[in-house]
C-alpha positions in Angstrom: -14.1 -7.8 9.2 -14.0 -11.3 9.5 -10.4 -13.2 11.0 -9.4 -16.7 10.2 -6.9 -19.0 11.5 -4.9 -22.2 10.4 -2.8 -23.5 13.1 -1.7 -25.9 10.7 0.0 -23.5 8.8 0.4 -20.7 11.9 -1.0 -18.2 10.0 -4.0 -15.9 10.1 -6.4 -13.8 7.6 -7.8 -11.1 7.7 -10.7 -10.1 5.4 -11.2 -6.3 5.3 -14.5 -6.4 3.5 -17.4 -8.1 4.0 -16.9 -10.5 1.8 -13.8 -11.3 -0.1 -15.6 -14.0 -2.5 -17.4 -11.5 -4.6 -14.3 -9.2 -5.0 -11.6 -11.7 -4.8 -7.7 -11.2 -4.7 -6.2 -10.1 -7.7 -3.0 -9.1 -6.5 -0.8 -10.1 -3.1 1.9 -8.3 -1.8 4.4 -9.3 0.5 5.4 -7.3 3.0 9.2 -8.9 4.6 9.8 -5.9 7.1 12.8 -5.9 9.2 11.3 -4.3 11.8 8.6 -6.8 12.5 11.4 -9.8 11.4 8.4 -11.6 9.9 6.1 -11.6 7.1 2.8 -10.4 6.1 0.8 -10.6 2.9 -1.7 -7.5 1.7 -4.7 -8.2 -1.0 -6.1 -6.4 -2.9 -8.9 -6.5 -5.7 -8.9 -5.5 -9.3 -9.7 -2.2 -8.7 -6.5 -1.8 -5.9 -8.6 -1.9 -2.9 -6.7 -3.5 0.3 -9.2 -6.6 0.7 -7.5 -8.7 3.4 -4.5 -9.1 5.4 -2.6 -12.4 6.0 0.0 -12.8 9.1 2.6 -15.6 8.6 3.9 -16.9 12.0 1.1 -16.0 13.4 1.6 -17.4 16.9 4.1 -14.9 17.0 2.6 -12.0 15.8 -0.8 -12.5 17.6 -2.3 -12.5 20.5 -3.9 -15.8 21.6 -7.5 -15.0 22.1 -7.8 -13.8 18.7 -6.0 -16.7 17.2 -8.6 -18.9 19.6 -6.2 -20.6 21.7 -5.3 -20.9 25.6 -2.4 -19.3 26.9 
């Protein structure tokens, strides 16, 4: 699993497989859950495997050594 940030855009990716490249993303879903009050973003290939998870507001949602910052 490999985990990538963009502070730019406060949000973070998470690649479930090795690598993403040679399978790619077919198909995103968006998960908006109440419970959470943000959002998140699932993956998946063309054969409907979960490839990579991405975290919207990811300041929020994460904690700051594994988005790489300082508390």
């Amino acid at each position: 699993m490999n985990l990538s940030c963009d502070p730019e855009a406060d949000a973070a990716y998470a690649d479930i497989v090795d690598d993403i490249g040679v399978r790619g993303v077919a198909k995103t879903v968006s998960v908006d859950s109440a419970e959470v009050e943000g959002m998140m973003n699932m993956g998946f290939d063309h054969e409907g495997h979960l490839v990579g998870i991405e975290i919207l507001d990811a300041r929020r949602y994460s904690a700051a050594e594994i988005l790489g910052e300082s508390v």
